[in-house]
PyMOL Python script that loads the backbone (N, CA, C, O; Angstrom):
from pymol import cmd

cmd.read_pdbstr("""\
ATOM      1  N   UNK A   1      80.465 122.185  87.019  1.00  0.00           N
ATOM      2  CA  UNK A   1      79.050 122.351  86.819  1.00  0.00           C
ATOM      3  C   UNK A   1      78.800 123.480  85.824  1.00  0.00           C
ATOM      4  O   UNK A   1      78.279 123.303  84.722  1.00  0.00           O
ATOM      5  N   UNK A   2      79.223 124.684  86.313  1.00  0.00           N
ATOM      6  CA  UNK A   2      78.784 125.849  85.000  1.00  0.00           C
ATOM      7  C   UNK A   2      80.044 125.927  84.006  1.00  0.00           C
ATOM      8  O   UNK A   2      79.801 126.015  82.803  1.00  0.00           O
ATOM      9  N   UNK A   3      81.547 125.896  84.499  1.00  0.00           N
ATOM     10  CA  UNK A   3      82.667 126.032  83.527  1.00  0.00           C
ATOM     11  C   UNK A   3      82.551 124.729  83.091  1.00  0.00           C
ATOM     12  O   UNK A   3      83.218 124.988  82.089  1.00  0.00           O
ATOM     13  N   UNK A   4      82.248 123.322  82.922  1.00  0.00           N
ATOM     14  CA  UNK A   4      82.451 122.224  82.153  1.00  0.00           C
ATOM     15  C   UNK A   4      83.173 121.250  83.009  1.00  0.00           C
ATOM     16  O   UNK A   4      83.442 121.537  84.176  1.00  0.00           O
ATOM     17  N   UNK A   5      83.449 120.282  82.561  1.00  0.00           N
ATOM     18  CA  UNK A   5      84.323 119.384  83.360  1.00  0.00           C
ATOM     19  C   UNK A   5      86.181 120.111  83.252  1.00  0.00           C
ATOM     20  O   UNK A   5      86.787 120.870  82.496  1.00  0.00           O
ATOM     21  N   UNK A   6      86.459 119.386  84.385  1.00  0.00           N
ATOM     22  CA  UNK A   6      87.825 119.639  84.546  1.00  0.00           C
ATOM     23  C   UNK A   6      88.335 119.060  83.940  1.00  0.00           C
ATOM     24  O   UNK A   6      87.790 118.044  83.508  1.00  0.00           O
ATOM     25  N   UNK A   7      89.953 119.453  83.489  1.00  0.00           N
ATOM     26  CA  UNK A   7      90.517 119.050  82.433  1.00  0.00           C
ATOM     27  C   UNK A   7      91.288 117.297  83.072  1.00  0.00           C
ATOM     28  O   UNK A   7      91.209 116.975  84.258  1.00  0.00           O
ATOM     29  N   UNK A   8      91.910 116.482  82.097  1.00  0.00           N
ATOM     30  CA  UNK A   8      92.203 116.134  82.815  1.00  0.00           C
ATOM     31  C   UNK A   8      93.500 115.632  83.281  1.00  0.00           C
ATOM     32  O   UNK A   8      94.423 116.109  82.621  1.00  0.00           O
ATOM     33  N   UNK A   9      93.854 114.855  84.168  1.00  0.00           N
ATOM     34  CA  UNK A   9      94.957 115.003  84.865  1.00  0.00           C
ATOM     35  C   UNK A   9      96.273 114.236  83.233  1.00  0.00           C
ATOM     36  O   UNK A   9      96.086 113.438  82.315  1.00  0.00           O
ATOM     37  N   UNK A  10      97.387 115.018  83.664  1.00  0.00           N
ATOM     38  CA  UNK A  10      98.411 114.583  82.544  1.00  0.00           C
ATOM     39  C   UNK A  10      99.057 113.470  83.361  1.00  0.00           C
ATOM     40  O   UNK A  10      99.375 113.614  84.542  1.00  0.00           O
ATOM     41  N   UNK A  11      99.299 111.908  82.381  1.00  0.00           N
ATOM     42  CA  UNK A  11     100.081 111.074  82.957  1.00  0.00           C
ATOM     43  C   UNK A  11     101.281 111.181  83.884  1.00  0.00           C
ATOM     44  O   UNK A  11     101.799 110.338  84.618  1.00  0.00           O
ATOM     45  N   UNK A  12     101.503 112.128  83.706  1.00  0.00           N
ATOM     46  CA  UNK A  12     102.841 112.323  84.998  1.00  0.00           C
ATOM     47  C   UNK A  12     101.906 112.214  86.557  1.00  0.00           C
ATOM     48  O   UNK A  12     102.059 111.419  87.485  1.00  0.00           O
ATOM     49  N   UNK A  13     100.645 113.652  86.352  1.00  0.00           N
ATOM     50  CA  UNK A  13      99.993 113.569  87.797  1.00  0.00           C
ATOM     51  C   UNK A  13      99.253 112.421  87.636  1.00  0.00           C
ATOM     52  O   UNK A  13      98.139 112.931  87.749  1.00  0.00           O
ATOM     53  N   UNK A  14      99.021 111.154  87.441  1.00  0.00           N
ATOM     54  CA  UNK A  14      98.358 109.991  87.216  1.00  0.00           C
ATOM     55  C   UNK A  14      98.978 108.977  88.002  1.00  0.00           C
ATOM     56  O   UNK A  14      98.421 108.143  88.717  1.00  0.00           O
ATOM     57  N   UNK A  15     100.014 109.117  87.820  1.00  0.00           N
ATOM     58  CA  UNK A  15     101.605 108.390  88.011  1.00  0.00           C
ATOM     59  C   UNK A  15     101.142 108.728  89.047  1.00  0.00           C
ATOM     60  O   UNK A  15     100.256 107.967  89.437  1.00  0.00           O
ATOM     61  N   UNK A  16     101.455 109.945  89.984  1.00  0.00           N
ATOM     62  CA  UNK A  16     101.575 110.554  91.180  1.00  0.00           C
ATOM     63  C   UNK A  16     100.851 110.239  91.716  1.00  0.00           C
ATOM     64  O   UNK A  16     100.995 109.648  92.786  1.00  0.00           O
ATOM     65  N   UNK A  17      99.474 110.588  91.028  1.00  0.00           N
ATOM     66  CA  UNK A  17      98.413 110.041  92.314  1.00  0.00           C
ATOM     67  C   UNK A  17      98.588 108.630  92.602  1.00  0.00           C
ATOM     68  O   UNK A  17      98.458 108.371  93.799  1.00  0.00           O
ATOM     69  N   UNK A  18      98.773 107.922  92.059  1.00  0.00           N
ATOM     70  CA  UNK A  18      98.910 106.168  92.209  1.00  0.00           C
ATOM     71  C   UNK A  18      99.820 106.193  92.889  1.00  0.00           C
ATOM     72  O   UNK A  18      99.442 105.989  94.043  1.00  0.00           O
ATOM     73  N   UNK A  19     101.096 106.365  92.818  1.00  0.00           N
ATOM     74  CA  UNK A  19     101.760 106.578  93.590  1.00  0.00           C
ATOM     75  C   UNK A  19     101.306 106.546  95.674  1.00  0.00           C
ATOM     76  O   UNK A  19     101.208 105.708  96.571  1.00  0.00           O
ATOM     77  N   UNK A  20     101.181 107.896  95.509  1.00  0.00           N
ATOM     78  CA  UNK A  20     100.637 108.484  96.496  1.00  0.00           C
ATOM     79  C   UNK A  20      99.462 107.593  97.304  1.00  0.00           C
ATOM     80  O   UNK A  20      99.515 107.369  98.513  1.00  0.00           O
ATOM     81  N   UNK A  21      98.305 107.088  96.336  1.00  0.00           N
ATOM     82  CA  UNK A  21      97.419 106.449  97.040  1.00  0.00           C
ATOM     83  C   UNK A  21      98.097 104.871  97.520  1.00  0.00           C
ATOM     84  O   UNK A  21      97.677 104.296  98.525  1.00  0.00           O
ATOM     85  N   UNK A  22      99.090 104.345  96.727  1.00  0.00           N
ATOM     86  CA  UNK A  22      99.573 103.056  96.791  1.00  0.00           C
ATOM     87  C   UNK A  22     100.713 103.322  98.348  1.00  0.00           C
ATOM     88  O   UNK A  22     100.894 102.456  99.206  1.00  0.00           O
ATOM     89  N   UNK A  23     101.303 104.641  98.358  1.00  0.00           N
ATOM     90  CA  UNK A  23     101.926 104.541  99.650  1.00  0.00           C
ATOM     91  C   UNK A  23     101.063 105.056 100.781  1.00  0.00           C
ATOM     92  O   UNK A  23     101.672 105.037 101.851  1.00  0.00           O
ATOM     93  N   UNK A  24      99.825 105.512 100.861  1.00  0.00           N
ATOM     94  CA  UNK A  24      98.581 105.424 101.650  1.00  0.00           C
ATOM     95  C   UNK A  24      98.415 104.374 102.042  1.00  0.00           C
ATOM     96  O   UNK A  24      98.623 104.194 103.242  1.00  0.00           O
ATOM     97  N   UNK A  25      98.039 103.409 101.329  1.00  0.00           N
ATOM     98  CA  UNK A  25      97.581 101.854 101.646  1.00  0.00           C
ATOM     99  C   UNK A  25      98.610 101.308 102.355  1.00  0.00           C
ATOM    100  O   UNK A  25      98.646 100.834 103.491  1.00  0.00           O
ATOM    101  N   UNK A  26      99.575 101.467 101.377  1.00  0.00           N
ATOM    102  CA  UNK A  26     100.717 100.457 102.683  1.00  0.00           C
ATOM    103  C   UNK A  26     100.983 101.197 104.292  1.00  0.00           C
ATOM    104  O   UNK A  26     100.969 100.513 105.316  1.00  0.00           O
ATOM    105  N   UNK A  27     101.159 102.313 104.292  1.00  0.00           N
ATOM    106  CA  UNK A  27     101.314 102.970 105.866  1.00  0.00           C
ATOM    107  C   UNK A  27      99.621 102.620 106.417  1.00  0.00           C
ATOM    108  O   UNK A  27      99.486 102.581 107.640  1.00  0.00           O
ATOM    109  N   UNK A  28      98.489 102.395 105.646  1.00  0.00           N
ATOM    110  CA  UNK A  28      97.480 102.345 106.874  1.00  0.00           C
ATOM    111  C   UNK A  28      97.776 100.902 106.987  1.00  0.00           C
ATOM    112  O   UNK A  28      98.032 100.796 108.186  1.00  0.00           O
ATOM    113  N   UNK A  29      97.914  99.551 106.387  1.00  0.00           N
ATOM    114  CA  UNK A  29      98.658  98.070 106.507  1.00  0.00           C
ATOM    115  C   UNK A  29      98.995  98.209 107.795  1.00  0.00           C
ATOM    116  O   UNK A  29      98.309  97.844 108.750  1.00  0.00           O
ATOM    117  N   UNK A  30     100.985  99.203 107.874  1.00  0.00           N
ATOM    118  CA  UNK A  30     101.657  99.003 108.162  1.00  0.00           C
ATOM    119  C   UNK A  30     101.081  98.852 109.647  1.00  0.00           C
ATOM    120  O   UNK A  30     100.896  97.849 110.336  1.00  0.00           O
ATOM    121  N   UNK A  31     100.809 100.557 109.950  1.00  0.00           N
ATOM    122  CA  UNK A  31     100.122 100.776 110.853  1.00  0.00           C
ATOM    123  C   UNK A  31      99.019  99.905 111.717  1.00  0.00           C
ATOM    124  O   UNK A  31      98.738 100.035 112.908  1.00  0.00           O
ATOM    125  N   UNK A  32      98.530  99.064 110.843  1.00  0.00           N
ATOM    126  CA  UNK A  32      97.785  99.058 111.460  1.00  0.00           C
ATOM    127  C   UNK A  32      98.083  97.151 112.412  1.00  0.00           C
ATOM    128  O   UNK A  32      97.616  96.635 113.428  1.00  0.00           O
ATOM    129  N   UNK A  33      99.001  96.743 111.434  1.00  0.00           N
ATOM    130  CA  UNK A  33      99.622  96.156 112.299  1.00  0.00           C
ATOM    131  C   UNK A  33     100.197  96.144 113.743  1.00  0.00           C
ATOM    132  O   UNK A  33      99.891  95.608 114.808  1.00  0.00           O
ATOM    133  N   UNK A  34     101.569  97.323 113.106  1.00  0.00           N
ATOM    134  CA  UNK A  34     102.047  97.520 114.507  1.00  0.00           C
ATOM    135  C   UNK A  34     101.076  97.966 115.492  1.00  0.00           C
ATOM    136  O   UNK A  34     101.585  98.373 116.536  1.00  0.00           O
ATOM    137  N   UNK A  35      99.627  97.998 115.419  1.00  0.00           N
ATOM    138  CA  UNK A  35      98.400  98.658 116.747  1.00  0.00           C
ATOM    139  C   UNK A  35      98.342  97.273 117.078  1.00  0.00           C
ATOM    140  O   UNK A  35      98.687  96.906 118.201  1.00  0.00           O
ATOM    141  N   UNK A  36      97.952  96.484 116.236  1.00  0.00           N
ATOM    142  CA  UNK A  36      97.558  95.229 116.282  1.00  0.00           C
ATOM    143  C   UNK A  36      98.366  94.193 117.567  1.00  0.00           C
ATOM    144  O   UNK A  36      97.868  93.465 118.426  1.00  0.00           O
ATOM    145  N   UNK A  37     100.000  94.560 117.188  1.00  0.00           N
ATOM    146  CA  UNK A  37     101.067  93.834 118.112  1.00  0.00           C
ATOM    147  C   UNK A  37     101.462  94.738 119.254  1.00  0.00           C
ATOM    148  O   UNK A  37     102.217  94.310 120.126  1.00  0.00           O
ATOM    149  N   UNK A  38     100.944  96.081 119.294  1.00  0.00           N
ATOM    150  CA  UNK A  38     101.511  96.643 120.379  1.00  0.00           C
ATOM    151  C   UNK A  38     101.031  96.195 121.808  1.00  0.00           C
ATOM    152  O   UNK A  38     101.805  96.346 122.753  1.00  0.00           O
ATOM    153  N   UNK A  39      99.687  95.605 122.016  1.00  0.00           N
ATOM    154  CA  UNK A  39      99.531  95.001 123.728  1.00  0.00           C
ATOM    155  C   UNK A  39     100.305  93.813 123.567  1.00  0.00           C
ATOM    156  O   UNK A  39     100.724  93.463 124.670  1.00  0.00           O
ATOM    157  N   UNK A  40     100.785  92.800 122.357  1.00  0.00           N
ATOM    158  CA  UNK A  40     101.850  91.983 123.118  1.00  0.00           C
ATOM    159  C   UNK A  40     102.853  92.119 123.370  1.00  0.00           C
ATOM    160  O   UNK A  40     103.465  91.408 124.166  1.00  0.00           O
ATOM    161  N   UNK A  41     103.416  93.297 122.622  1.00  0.00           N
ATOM    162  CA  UNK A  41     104.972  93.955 122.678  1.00  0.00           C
ATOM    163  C   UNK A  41     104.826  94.599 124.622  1.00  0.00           C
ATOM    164  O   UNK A  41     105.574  94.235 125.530  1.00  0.00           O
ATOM    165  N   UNK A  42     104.084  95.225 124.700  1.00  0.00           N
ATOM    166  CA  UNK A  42     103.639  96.089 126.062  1.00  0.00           C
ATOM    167  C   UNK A  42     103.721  94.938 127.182  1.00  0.00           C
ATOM    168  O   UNK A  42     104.285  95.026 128.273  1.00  0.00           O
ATOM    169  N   UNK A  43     102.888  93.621 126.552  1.00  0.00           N
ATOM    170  CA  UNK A  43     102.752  92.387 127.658  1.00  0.00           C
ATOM    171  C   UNK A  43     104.019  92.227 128.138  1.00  0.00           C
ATOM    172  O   UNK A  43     104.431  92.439 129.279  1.00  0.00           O
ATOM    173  N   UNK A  44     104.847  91.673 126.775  1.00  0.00           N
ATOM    174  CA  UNK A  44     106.318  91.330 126.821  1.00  0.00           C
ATOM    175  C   UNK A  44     107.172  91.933 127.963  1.00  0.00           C
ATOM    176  O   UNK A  44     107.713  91.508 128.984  1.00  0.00           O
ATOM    177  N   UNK A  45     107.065  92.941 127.418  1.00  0.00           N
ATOM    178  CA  UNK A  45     108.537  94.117 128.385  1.00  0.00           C
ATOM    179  C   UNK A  45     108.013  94.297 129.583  1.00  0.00           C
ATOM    180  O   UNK A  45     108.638  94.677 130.573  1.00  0.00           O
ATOM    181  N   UNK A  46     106.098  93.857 129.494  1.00  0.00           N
ATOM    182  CA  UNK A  46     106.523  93.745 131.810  1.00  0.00           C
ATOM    183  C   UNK A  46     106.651  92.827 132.000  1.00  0.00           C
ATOM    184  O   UNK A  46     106.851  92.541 133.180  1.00  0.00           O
ATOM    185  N   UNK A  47     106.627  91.825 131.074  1.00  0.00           N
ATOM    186  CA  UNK A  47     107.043  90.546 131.676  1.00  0.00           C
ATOM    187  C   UNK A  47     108.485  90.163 131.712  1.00  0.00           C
ATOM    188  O   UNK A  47     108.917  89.173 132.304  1.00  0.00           O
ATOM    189  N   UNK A  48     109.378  91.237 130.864  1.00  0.00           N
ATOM    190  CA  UNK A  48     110.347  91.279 131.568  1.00  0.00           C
ATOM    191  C   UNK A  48     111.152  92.086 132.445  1.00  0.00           C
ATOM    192  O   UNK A  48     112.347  91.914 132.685  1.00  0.00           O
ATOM    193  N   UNK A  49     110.348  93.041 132.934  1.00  0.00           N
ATOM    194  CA  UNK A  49     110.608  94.013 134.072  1.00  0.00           C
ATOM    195  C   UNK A  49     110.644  93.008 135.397  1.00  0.00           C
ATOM    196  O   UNK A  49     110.839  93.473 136.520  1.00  0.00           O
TER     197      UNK A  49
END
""", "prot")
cmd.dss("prot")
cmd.show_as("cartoon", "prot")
cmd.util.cbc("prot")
cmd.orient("prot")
């Protein structure tokens, strides 16, 4: 706002952030799967207790 805009990021940290946000996305996926299957996994194993 008063010093100007920020400079900006050099292709290496560009890289990185993509990076970074692209392995974000896949762990919330991943995650959010395995929430998804965990009451049948839970069903499973008392049903075989």
């Amino acid at each position: 706002m008063f010093g100007g805009p920020p400079p900006q990021p050099s292709p290496a940290e560009l890289k990185a952030q993509e990076e970074e946000a692209t392995l974000t996305v896949q762990r919330v996926i991943t995650f959010s799967i395995l929430l998804y299957l965990s009451p049948f996994a839970v069903k499973s194993i008392q049903n075989l207790i």
